[in-house]
C-alpha positions in Angstrom: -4.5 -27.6 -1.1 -6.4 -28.6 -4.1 -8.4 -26.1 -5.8 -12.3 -25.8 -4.7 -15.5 -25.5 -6.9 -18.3 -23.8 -5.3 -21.8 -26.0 -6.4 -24.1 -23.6 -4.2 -24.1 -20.9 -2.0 -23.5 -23.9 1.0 -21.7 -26.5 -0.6 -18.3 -26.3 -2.2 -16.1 -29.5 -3.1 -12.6 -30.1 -3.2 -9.8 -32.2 -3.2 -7.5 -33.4 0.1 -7.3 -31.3 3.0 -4.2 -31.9 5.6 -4.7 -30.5 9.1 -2.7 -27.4 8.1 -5.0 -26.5 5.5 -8.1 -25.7 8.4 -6.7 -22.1 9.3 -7.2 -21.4 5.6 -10.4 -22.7 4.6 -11.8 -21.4 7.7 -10.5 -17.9 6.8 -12.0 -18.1 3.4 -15.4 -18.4 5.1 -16.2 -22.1 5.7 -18.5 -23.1 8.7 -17.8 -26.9 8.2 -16.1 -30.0 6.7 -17.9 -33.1 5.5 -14.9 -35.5 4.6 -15.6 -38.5 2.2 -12.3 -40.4 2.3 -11.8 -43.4 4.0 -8.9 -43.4 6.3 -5.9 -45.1 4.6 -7.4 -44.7 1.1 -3.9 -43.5 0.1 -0.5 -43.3 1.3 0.0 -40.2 3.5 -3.2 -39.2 3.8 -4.3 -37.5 6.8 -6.2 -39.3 9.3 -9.9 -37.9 9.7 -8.8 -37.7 13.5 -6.5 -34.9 12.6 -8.7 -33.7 10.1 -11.2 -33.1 12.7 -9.2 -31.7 15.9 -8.0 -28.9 13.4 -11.3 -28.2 12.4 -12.4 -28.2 15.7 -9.5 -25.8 16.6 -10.6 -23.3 14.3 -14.3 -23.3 15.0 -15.8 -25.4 12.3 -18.1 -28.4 12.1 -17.2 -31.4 10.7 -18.4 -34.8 9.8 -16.8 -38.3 8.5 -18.6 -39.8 5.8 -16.3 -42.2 4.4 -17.1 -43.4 0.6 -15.1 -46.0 -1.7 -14.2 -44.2 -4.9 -17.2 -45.4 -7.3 -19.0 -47.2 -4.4 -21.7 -44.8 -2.8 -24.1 -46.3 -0.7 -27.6 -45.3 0.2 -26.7 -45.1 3.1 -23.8 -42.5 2.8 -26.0 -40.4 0.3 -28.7 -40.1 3.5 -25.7 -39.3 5.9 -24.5 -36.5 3.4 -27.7 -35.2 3.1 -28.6 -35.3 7.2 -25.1 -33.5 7.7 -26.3 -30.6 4.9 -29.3 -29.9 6.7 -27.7 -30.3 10.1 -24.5 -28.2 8.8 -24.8 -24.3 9.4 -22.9 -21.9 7.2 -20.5 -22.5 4.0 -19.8 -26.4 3.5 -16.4 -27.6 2.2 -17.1 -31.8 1.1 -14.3 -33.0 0.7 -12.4 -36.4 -0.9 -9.3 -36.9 -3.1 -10.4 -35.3 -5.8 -13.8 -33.6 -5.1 -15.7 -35.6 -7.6 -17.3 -38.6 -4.6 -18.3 -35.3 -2.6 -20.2 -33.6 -5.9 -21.5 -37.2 -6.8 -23.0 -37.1 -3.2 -24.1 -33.8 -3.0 -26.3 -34.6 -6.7 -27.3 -37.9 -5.6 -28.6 -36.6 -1.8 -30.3 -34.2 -4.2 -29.3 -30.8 -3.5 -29.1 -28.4 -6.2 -25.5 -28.1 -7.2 
């Protein structure tokens, strides 16, 4: 797992998570996933599926808000920001690298 940068006391970023990763992050504390990859952005990348019966599994929230690398849409900023006021507890976002999910979080306007 890649390392994570917490931006607030709800919203952390990140790189990749795999389906075996959930049982970690969701020891460390986190209430929910937000994941901002498209499915099939890469090669052997987890689908969001998989992604989301782990997360499931282990108790915590999660949402698919898929966003091209350098392509974020209004409407994906409004989704990001819905699931952060929806989302209760620590929020990992989540994308190949963590830098779409802090560009969301700071566009949506949330204090990172």
């Amino acid at each position: 797992m890649t390392p994570i940068t917490q931006l607030s006391p709800s919203l952390s970023v990140g790189g990749d998570v795999r389906p075996d990763d959930v049982a970690e992050l969701a020891a460390a504390g986190f209430a929910a996933l937000i994941n901002n990859r498209p499915d099939n952005e890469s090669p052997g990348q987890a689908a969001s599926a998989d992604i989301e019966a782990a997360a499931r599994a282990h108790g915590l929230a999660y949402r698919h808000i898929p966003v091209v690398p350098g392509r974020p849409d209004p409407a994906a900023v409004d989704a990001f920001a819905a699931a952060m006021a929806e989302l209760h507890g620590p929020v990992l976002a989540f994308c190949r690298s963590g830098a779409r999910s802090a560009g969301l979080a700071s566009q949506a306007g949330l204090s990172v």
